[in-house]
Legacy VTK file of the C-alpha trace (Angstrom):
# vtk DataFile Version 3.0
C-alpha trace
ASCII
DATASET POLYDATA
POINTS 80 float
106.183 92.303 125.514
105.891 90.180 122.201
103.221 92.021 121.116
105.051 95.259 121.800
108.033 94.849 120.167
105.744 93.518 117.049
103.883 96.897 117.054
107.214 98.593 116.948
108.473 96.618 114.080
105.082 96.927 112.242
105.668 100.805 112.834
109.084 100.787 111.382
108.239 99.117 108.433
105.694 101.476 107.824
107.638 104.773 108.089
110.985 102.326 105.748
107.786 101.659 103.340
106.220 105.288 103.295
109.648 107.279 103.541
111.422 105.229 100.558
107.768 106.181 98.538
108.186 109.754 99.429
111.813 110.186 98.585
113.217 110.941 102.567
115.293 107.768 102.036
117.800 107.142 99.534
119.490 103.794 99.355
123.177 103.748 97.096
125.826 101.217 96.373
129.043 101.764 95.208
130.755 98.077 94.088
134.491 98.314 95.006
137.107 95.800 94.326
137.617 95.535 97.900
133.706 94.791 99.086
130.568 96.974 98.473
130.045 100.271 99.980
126.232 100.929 101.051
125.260 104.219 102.015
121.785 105.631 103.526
120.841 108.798 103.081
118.020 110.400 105.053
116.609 114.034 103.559
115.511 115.782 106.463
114.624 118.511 104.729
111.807 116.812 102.858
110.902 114.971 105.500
110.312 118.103 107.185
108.287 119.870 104.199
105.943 116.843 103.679
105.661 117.253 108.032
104.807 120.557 106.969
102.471 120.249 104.469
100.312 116.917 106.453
99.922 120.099 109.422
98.852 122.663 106.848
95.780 120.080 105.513
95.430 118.522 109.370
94.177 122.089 110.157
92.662 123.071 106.954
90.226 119.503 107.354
89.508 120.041 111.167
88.813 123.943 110.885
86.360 122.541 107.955
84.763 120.301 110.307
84.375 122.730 113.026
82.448 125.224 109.822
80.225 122.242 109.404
79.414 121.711 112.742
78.951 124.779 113.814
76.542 125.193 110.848
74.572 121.931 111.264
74.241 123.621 114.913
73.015 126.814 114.143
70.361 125.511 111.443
69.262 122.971 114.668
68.326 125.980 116.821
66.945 128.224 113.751
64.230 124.855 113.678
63.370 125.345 117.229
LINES 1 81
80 0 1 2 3 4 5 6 7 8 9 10 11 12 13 14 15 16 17 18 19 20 21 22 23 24 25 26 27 28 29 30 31 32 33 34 35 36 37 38 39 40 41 42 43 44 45 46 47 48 49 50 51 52 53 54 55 56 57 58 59 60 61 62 63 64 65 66 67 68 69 70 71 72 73 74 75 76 77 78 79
């Protein structure tokens, strides 16, 4: 269970680390006389672009693979 919950935590640190880089997080603070007002705001909308875009060059790189190998394949049997 220890180890699960680490995994998890590792995880979410991961996505805080990459999604601050990226620009889906934005972190502001607005100093009031009366305390400190700290707001999060999540862009879903790039979020869902860059989701988008990894998809787009997921399939581009495995439909490049699938060229190669089909090609390694054919010269294989051309040799026999």
């Amino acid at each position: 269970m220890k180890k699960l919950l680490a995994v998890v935590v590792v995880l979410l640190v991961v996505v805080g680390v990459v999604g601050f880089g990226r620009g889906w997080f934005t972190v502001t603070r607005d100093n009031q006389p009366e305390g400190t007002n700290v707001n999060l705001h999540i862009d879903t909308e790039k979020i869902q672009a860059d989701r988008e875009a990894a998809r787009g060059k997921v399939k581009d790189t495995v439909q490049e693979f699938r060229d190669d190998i089909r090609e390694d394949t054919e010269a294989l049997e051309a040799e026999q």
